[in-house]
C-alpha positions in Angstrom: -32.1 -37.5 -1.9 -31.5 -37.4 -5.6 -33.8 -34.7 -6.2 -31.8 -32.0 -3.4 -28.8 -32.7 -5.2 -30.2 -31.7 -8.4 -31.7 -28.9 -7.3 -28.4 -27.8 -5.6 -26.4 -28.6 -8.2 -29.2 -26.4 -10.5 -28.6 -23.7 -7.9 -24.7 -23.8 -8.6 -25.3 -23.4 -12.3 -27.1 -19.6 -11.3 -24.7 -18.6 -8.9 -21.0 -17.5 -9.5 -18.5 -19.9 -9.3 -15.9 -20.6 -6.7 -12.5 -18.2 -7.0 -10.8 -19.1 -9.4 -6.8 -20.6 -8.5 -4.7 -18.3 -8.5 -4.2 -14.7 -10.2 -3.1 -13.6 -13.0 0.1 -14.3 -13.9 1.6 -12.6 -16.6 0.4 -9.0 -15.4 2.4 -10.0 -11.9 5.2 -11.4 -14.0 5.1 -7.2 -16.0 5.1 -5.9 -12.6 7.9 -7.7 -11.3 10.0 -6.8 -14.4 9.5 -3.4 -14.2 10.2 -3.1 -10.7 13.3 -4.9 -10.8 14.1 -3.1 -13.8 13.2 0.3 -11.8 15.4 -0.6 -9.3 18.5 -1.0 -11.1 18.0 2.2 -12.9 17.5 3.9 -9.9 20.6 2.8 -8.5 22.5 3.6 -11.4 21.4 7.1 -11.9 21.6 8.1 -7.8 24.7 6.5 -6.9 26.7 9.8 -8.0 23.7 12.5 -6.3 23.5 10.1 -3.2 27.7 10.2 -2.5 28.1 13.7 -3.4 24.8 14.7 -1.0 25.2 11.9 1.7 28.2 10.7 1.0 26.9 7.0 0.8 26.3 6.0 -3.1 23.6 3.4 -1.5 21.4 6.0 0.1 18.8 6.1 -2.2 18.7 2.4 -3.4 18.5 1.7 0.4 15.4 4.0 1.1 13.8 2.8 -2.6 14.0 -1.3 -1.5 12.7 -0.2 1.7 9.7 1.0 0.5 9.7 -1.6 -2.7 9.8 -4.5 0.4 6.8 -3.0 2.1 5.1 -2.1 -1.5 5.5 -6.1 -2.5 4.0 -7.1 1.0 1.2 -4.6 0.3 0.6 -5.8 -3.3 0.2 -9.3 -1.9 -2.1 -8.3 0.8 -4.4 -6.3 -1.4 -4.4 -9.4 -3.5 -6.0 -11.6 -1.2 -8.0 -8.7 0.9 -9.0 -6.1 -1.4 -12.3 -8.4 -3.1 -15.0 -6.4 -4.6 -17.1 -6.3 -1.5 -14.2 -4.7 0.6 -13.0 -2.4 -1.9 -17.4 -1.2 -2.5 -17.2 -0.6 1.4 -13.6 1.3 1.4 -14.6 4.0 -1.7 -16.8 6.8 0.0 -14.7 6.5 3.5 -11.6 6.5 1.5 -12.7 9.7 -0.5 -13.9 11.3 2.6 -10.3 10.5 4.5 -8.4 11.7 1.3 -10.0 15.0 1.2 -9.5 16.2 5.0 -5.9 14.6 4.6 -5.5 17.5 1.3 -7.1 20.4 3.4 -4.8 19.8 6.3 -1.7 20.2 4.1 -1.7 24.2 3.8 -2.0 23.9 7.4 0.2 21.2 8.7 2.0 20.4 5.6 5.8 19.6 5.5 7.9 21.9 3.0 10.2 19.9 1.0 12.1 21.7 -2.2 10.3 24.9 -1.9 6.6 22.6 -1.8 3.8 22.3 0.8 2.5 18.7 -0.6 3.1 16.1 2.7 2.0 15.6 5.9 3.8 13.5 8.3 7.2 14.4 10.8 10.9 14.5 10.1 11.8 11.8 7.7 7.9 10.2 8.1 6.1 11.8 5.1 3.7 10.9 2.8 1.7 12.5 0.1 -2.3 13.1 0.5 -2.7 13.8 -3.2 -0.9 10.2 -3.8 -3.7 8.3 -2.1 -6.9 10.7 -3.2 -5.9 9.3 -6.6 -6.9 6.2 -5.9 -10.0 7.5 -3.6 -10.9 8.8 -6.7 -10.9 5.8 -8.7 -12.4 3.5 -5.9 -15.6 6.4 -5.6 -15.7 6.9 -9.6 -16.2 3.2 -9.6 -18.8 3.0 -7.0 -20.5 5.4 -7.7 -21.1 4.4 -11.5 -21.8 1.1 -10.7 -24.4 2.0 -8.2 -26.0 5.0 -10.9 -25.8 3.1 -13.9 -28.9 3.7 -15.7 -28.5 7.2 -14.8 -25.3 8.1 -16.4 -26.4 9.4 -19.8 -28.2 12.1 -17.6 -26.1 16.1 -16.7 -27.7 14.9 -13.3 -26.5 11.1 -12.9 -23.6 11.1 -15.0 -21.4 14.6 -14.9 -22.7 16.6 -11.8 -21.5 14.5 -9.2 -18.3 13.2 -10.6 -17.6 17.1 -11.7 -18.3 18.1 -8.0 -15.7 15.7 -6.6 -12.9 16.3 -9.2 -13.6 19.9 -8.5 -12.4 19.7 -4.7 -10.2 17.5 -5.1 -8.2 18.8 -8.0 -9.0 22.0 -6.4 -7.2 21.1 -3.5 -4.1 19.7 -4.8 -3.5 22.7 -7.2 -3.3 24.6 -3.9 -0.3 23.0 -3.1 0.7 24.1 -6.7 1.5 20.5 -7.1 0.1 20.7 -11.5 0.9 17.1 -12.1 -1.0 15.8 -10.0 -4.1 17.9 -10.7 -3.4 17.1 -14.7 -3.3 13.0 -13.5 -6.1 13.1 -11.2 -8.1 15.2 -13.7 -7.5 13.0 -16.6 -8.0 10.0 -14.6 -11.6 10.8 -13.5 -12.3 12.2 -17.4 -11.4 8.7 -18.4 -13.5 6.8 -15.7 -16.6 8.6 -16.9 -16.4 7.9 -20.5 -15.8 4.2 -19.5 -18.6 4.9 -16.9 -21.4 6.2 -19.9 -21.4 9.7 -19.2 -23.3 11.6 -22.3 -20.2 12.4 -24.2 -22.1 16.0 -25.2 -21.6 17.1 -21.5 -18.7 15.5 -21.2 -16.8 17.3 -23.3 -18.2 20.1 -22.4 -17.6 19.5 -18.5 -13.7 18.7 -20.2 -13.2 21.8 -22.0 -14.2 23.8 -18.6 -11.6 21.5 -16.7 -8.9 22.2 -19.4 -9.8 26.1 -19.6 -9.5 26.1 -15.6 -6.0 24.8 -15.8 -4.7 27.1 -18.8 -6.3 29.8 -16.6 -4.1 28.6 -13.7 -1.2 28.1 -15.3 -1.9 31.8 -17.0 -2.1 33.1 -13.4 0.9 31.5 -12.0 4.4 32.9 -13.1 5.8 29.2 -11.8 3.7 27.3 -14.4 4.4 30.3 -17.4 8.2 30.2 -17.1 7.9 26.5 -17.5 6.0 26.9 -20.4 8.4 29.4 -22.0 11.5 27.4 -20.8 9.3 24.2 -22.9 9.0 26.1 -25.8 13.2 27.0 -26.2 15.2 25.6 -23.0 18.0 28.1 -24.5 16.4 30.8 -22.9 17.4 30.2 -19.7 20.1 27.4 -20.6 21.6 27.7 -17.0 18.5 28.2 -14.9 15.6 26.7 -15.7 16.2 25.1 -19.2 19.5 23.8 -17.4 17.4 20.4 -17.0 15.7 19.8 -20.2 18.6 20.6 -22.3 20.4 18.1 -20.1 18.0 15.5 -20.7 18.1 15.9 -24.3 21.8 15.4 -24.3 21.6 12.5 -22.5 19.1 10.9 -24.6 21.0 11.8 -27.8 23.9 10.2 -26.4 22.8 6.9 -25.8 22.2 6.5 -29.5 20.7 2.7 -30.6 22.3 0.4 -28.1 23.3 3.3 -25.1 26.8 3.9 -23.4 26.2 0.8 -21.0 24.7 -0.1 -17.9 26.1 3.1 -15.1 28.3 4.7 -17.9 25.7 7.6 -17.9 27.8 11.4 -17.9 24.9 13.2 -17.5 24.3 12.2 -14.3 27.0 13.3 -12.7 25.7 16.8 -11.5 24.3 17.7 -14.9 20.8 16.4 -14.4 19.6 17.7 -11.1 18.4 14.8 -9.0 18.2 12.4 -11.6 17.0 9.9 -9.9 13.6 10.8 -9.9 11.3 13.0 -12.7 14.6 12.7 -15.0 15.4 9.2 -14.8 14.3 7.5 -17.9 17.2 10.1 -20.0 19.7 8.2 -17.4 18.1 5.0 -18.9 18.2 6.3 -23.0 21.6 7.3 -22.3 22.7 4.0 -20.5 20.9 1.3 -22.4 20.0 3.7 -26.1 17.0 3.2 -28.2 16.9 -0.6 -27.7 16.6 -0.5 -24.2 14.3 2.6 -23.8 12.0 0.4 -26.4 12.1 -2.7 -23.9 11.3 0.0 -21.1 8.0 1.0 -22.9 7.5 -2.3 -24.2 7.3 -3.4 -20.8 4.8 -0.7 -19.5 3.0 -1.6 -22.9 2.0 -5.0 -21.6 1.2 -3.5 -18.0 -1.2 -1.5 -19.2 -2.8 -4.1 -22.3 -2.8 -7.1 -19.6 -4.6 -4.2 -17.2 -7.4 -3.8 -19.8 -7.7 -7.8 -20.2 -8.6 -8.4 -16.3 -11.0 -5.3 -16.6 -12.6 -6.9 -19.7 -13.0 -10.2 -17.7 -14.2 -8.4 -14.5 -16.9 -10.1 -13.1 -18.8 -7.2 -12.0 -19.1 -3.2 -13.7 -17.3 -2.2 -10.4 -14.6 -4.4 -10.5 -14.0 -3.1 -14.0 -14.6 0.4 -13.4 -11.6 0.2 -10.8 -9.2 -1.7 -13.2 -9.8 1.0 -15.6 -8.6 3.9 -13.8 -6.0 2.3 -12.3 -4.6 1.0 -15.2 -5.0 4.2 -17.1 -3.4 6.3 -14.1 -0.6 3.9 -14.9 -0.6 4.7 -18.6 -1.0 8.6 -18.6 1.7 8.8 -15.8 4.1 6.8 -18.3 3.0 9.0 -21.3 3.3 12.3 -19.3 6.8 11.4 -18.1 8.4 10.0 -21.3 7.1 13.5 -22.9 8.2 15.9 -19.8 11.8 13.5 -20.7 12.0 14.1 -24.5 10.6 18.3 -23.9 7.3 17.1 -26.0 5.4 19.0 -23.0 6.3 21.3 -20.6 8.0 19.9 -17.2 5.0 19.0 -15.0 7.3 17.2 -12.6 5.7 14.1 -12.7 7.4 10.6 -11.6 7.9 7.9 -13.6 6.0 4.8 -12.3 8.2 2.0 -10.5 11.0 4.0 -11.5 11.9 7.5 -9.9 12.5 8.1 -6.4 9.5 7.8 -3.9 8.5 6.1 -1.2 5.2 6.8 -0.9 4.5 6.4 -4.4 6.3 3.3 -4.5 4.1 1.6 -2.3 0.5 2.6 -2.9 1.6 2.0 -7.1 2.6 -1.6 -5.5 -0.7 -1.8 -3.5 -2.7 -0.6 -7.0 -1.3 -3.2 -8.7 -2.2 -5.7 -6.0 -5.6 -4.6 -6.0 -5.4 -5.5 -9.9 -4.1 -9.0 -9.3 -7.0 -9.3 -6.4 -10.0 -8.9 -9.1 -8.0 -10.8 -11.6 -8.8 -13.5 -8.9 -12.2 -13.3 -9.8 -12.0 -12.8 -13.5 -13.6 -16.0 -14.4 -16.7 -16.3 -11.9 -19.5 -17.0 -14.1 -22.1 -14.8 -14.0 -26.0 -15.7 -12.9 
């Protein structure tokens, strides 16, 4: 009798541990922040776009919590669904589901603001290229984790990675939709290097991505006049510098400590929409310096917290997925703050947890609940 309980008790020492309680808590605790802090800027910098469009100030802070309510049931869902094993199943169908969704948008898309990028009917409208982002990262993941000793090879570590960011970026610049090809781009260029890819033909694989998209935007008089309108908004200070210049009014406005919570001028038909790509110039102007610097304080410690559960990760996939989650996060942040203060030409790309978007809203939500899900696991010893 004594001996099976030692050897069981031996077998327990070379096995992974039970789940740990709980999961992380301060990254849930950054998440929370920022979405109630997301929310309250939203509302301030819509109220006057919603009234004069709809004529309720509420409209859009009534869609957004909507969408936050469903995101937060999602996020604790994917928390205690999404484990490793379920997420390894999910990555190639995912990938597969996200790339016939992209194809069918020339086809069947819905036109919204001159753009083909949804599918869906009347008001019920997603965005493929929103959840082949995260196909991506799920497949990346797999895919390395499954290939690892072959990742220093052209073969193993660049030509099928290259292959799927090919079609898939590939599709979403059809929709013309250059954000989201940068993101998902950058995204998968970040996953290899933390995959092993030979740096040698990564770079070069990178400098044939980056020439591809200077050739695109060389090609496409949309993407030049943007470019132009970067380099001096004066050009066209009414047409399409109308919005940069705006934004840099607003933010020089706000000066140190801001005009005060929903005392922004500049959102009263000056910044188009500024609910959504625009919104953190509401928030410079609103709250100033100080409060812009909590804002990216805040995604700061989203994004270091990120890296600590990947670090911890039980397992190389688990890891892998953190990782391009949390740095989809991060260059998203980066990109807007820069579109904001004219550092970079207007790509039109959201701010995370804070600009308008339901469907972006909730599959950020479910992301981070997938983070908080391996978190769970983040102190299973290893055999």
């Amino acid at each position: 009798m004594r001996e099976k309980r030692r050897n069981r008790a031996a077998q327990k020492q070379n096995t992974p541990a039970t789940i740990k309680e709980g999961f992380d808590l301060p990254f849930f605790v950054f998440v929370i922040l920022l979405l109630s802090v997301g929310l309250v800027m939203l509302f301030s910098a819509s109220h006057a776009n919603a009234f004069d469009r709809f004529g309720d100030s509420y409209y859009f802070i009534k869609q957004q919590a909507k969408w936050a309510i469903l995101g937060l049931v999602g996020m604790f869902v994917a928390t205690y669904v999404c484990t490793p094993a379920f997420l390894k199943k999910m990555a190639l169908p995912a990938l597969g589901i996200s790339i016939v969704l992209l194809a069918l948008v020339p086809i069947i898309g819905v036109t919204k603001n001159g753009a083909k990028r949804w599918l869906g009917v009347g008001d019920l409208t997603f965005q493929p290229s929103e959840i082949a982002k995260v196909a991506v990262i799920l497949a990346f993941a797999y895919l390395m984790s499954n290939n690892q000793k072959k990742m220093n090879t052209f073969r193993g570590g660049i030509l099928p990675y290259g292959i799927i960011l090919v079609v898939v970026c590939g599709l979403i610049a059809v929709e013309k939709h250059i954000s989201a090809t940068v993101l998902t781009f950058a995204v998968g260029i970040i996953m290899m290097v933390a995959g092993g890819s030979n740096l040698v033909w990564l770079c070069s694989f990178g400098a044939a991505g980056v020439a591809g998209v200077v050739g695109i935007i060389l090609n496409s008089s949309y993407a030049m006049q943007r470019v132009k309108v970067w380099l001096d908004p004066f050009i066209d200070p009414r047409g399409d510098g109308f919005q940069n210049i705006q934004s840099l009014y607003a933010i020089g406005s706000g000066g140190f400590f801001g005009l005060g919570l929903g005392k922004s001028r500049q959102k009263y038909m000056y910044i188009p929409e500024p609910q959504n790509d625009f919104i953190f110039a509401i928030a410079c102007e609103e709250l100033g310096f100080l409060g812009a610097l909590i804002i990216i304080s805040l995604f700061a410690l989203l994004i270091w917290r990120g890296f600590v559960i990947a670090f911890r990760a039980p397992d190389r996939f688990s890891a892998l997925v953190v990782v391009g989650i949390i740095s989809k996060v991060a260059i998203q942040t980066v990109l807007n703050i820069a579109v904001v203060t004219n550092l970079v030409p207007n790509t039109g790309i959201p701010l995370p947890f804070f600009s308008y978007g339901g469907t972006a809203l909730l599959i950020q939500l479910c992301e981070m609940g997938v983070v908080l899900a391996i978190s769970r696991y983040s102190r299973l010893r290893r055999s």
